[in-house]
C-alpha positions as CSV (number, residue, x, y, z in Angstrom):
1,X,7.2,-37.1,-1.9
2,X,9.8,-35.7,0.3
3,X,12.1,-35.0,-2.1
4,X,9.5,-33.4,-4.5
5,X,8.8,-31.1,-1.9
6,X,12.2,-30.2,-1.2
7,X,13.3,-29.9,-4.8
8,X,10.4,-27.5,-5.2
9,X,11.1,-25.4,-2.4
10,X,14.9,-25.0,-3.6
11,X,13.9,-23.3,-7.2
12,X,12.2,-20.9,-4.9
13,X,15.3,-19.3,-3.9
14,X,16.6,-18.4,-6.8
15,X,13.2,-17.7,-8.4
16,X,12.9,-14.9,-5.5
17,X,16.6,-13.3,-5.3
18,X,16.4,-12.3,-9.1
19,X,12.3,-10.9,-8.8
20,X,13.7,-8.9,-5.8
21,X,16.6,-7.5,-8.2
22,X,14.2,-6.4,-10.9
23,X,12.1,-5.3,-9.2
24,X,14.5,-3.2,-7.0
25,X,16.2,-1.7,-10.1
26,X,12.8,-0.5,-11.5
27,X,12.2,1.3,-8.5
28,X,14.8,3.1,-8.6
29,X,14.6,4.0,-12.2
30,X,11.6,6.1,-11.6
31,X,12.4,9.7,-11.9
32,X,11.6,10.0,-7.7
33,X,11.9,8.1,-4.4
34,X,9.8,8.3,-1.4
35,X,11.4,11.3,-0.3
36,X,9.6,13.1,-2.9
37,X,6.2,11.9,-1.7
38,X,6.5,14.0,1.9
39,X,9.0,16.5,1.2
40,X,7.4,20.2,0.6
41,X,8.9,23.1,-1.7
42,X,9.6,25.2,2.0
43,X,12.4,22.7,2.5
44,X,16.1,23.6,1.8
45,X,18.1,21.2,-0.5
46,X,20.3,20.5,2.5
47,X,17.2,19.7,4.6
48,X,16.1,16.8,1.4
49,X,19.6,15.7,1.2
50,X,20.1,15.1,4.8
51,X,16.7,13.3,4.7
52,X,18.0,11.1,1.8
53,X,21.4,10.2,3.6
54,X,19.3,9.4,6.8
55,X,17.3,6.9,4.0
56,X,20.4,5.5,3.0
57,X,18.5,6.9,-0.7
58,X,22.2,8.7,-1.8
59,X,23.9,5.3,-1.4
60,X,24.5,3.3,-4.9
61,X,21.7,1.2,-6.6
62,X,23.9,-2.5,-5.3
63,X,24.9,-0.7,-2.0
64,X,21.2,-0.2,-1.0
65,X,20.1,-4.0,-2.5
66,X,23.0,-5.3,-0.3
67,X,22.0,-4.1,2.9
68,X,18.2,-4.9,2.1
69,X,19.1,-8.4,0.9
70,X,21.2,-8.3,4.5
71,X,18.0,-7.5,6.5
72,X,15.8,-9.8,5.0
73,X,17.9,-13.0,5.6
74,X,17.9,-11.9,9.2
75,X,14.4,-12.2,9.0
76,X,14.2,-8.2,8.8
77,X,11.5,-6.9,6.4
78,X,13.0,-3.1,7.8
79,X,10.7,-0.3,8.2
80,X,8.6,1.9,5.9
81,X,10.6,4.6,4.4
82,X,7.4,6.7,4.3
83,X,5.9,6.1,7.7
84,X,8.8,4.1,9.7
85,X,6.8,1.6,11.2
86,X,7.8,-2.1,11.0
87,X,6.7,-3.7,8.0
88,X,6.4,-7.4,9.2
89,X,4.3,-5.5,11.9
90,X,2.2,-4.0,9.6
91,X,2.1,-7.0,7.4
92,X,0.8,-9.3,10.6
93,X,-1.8,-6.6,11.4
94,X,-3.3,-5.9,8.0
95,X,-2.9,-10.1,6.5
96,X,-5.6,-11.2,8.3
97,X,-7.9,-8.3,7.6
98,X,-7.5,-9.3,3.8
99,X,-8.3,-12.7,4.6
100,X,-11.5,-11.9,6.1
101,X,-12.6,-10.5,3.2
102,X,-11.4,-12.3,0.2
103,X,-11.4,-16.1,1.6
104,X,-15.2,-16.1,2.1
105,X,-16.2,-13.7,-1.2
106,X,-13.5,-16.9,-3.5
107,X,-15.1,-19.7,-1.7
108,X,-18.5,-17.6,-2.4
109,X,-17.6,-17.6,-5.9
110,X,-16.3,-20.7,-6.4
111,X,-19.2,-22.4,-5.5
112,X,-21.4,-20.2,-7.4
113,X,-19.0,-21.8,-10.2
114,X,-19.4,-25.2,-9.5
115,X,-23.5,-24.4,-9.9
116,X,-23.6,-22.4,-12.9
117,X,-20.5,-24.2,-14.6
118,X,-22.2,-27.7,-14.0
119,X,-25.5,-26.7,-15.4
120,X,-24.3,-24.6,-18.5
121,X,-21.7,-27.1,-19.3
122,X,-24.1,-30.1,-19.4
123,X,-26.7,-28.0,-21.6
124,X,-24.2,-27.0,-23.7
125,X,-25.8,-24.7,-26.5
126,X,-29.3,-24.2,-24.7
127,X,-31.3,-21.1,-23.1
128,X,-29.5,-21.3,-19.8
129,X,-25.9,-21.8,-21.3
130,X,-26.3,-18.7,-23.0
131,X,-27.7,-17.1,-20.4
132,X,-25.0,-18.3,-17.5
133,X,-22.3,-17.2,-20.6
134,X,-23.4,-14.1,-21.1
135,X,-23.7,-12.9,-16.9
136,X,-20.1,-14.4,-17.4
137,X,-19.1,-11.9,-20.1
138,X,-20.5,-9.1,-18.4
139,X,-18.9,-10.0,-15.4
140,X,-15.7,-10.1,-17.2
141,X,-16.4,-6.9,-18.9
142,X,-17.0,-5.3,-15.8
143,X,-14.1,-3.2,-14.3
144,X,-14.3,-3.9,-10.6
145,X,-13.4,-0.2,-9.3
146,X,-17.0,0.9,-11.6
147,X,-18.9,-1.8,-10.1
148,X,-17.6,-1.1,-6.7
149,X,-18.3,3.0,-6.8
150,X,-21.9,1.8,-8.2
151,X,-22.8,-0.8,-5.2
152,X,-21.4,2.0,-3.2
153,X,-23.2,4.3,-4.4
154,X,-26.8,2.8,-4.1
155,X,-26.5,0.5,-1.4
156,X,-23.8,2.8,0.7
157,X,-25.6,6.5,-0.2
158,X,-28.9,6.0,-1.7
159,X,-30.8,3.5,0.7
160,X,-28.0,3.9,3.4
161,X,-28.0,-0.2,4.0
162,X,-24.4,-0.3,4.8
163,X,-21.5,1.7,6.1
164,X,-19.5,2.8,2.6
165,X,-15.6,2.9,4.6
166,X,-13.3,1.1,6.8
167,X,-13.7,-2.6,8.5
168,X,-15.3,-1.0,11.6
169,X,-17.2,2.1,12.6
170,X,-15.7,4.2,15.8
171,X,-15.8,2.3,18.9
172,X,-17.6,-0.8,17.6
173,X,-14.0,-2.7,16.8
174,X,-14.8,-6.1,18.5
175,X,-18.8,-5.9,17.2
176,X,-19.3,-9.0,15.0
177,X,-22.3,-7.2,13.6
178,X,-20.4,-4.2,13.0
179,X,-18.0,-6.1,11.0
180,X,-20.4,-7.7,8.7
181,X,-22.1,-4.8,7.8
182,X,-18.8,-3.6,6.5
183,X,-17.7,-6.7,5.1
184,X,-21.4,-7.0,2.9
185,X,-20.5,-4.2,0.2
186,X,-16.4,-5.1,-0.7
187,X,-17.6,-8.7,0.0
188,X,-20.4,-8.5,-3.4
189,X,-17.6,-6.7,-5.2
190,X,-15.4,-9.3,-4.9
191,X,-17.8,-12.5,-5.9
192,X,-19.0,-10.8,-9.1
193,X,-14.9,-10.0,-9.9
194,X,-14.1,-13.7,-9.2
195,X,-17.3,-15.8,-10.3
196,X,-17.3,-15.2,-14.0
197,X,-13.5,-16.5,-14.9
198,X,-14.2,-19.6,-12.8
199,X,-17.6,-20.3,-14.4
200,X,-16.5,-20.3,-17.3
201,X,-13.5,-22.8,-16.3
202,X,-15.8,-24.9,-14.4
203,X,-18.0,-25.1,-17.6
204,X,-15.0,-26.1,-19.9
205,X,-14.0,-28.6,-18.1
206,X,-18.2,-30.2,-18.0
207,X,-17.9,-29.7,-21.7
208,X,-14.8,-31.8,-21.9
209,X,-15.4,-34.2,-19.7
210,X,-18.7,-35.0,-21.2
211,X,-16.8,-35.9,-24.1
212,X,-14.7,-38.6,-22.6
213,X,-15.5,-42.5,-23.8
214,X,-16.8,-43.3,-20.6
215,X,-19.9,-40.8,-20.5
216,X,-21.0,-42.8,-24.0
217,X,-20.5,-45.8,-22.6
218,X,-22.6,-44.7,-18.9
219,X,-25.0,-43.7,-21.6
220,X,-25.1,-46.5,-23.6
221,X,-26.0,-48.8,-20.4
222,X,-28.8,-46.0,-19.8
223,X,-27.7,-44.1,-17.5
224,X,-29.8,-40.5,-16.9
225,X,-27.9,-37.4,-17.9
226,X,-28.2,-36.8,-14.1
227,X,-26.8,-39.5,-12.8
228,X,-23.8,-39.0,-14.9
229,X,-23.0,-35.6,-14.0
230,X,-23.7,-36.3,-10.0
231,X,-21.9,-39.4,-10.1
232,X,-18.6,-39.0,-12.8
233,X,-18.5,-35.9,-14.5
234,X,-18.7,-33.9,-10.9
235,X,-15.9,-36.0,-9.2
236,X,-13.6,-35.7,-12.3
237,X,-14.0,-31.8,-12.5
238,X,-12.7,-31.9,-8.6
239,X,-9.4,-32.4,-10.2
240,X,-9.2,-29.0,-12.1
241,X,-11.3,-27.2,-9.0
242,X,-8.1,-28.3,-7.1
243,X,-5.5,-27.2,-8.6
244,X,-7.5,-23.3,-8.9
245,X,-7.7,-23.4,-5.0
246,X,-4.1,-24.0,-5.0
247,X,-3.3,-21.2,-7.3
248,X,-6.0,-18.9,-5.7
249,X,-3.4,-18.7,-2.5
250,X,-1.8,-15.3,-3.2
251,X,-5.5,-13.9,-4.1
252,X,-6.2,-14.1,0.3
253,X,-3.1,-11.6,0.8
254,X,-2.6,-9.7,-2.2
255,X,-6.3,-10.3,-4.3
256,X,-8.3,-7.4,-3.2
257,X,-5.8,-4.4,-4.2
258,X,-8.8,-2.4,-6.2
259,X,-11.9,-3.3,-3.7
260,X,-9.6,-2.5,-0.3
261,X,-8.5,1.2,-2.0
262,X,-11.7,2.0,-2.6
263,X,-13.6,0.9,0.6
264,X,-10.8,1.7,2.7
265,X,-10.5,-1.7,3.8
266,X,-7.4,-2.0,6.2
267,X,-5.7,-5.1,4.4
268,X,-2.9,-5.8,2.5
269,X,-3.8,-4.3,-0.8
270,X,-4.5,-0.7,0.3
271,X,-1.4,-0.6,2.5
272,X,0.6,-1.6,-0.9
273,X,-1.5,0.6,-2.7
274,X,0.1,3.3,-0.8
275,X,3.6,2.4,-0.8
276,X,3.6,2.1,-4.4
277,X,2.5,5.4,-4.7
278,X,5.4,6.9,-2.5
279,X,7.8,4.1,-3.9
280,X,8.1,3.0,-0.2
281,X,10.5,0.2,-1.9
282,X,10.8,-1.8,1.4
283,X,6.7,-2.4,1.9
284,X,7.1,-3.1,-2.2
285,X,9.4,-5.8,-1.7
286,X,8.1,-7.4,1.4
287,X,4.8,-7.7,-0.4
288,X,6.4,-8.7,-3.6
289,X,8.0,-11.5,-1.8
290,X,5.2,-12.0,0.1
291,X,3.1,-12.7,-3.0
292,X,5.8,-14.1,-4.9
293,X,6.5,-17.1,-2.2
294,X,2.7,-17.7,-2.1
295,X,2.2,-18.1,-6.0
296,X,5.2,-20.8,-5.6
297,X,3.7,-22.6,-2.4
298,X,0.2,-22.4,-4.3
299,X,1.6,-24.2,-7.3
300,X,3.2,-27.1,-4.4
301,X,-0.2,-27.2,-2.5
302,X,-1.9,-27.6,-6.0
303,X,0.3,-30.2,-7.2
304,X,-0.1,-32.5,-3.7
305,X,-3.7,-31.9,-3.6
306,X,-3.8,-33.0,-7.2
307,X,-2.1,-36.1,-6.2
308,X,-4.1,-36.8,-3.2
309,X,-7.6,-37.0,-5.3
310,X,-6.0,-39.0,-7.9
311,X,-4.9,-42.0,-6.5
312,X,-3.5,-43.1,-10.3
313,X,-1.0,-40.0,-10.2
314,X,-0.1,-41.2,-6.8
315,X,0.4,-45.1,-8.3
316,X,2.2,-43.7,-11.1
317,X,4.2,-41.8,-9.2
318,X,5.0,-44.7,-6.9
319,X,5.5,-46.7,-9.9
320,X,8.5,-44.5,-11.1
């Protein structure tokens, strides 16, 4: 298992030093830098250039990727180019604001999934699959941003139920209450944007399972439909429901990008929201990387906890 682990976390290297690459050159293909985004037309050419040198922006494409690269093995993520405030400062500050939003609104979801994907998936083809199938389409249909303004809209403007920005109002910062009234409007956003996909994955996997020999045979020794799907067809979906939670590990830093911008929510995605805007590369980077290790670490986590609920993975795994 060890070794797994280790092997694992080797191809990450690699996997991250050539995504930082691309990603830097594309950045600075763009017909503007970050100096652009907070220069003004009263400034002198000298005055931009001298800004640019200070930058380190009129150094070449691989000189500027060397010295990042440099940093960031040191453990430096640098400072923002548009602001010059620490990024791993920023990073630690705003992380855990994302958190609190997205972790409860997935585990939300997810078990909204489990429900609705159980019961549509064993009454394949009746009323209430149709019904669950077609709240899934809308919800897939459903651009987040337009579902945002419109819960904004009548539950921020119209009957004034909740605050419409930010994670706290003015001097209220450590009020738990405070916070939640906040949290209530991105936090609905966010379910309805993550339910649907895992519904419908939840459901598939019923379907299939119901399929399998051994749900004939339950039935054939008369077992209920009940039973069944309590008793097997639940505990063999875990498997599946598993390896999502692993892969949903990015979603807590970098999931809520659209929901954050628009309600102003101090977390990860608004502050990368902004830097990509002002092609603050550093903050893109940090972020990218950020993301990029988690996706990796999610696959790992998903690929132990898949191992851990099955113990015949684990024996056949022993067994080689």
């Amino acid at each position: 298992m060890l070794g797994f682990i280790a092997r694992r976390l080797a191809q990450v290297i690699p996997l991250l030093l050539v995504l930082s690459m691309v990603v830097f050159l594309l950045i600075h293909l763009a017909p503007y830098d970050v100096v652009d985004s907070y220069t003004t037309p009263s400034m002198s050419d000298e005055t931009v250039a001298a800004i640019r040198e200070r930058l380190g922006l009129n150094e070449p494409v691989w000189v500027q990727y060397g010295a990042w690269l440099w940093n960031v093995l040191q453990g430096n993520l640098g400072n923002s180019l548009a602001t010059g405030l620490p990024i791993a400062d920023e990073l630690a500050r705003r992380i855990p604001n994302t958190i609190i939003l997205v972790a409860p609104a997935y585990l939300t979801a997810l078990t909204l999934a489990i429900v609705l994907g159980l019961a549509a998936g064993s009454r394949k083809g009746s009323l209430l699959d149709r019904i669950i199938d077609s709240i899934c389409s809308v919800g897939i249909a459903t651009p987040s941003f337009w579902f945002a303004l419109l819960v904004m809209f009548f539950f921020g403007y119209v009957l004034r139920l909740f605050p419409i920005f930010g994670m706290h109002s003015i001097g209220k910062e450590g009020d738990i209450g405070d916070l939640l009234l906040h949290l209530a409007m991105p936090f609905l956003v966010l379910v309805v944007a993550f339910f649907p996909d895992l519904t419908r994955y939840v459901r598939s996997s019923t379907i299939t399972q119901l399929d399998e020999d051994y749900v004939q045979v339950q039935k054939a020794y008369g077992a209920s439909n009940g039973f069944i799907l309590r008793r097997h067809v639940s505990r063999n979906i875990l498997l599946p429901i598993i390896t999502q939670l692993g892969l949903a590990l990015p979603i807590l830093v970098t999931g809520a990008i659209v929901t954050e911008s628009i309600f102003a929510w101090p977390g990860v995605g608004l502050y990368i929201l902004n830097a990509t805007a002002a092609l603050d590369y550093p903050v893109i980077l940090a972020v990218l990387l950020l993301s990029a290790v988690l996706v990796m670490v999610g696959n790992l986590v998903a690929d132990l906890l898949y191992v851990a609920a099955d113990p015949r993975i684990r024996l056949a795994k022993k067994a080689a």
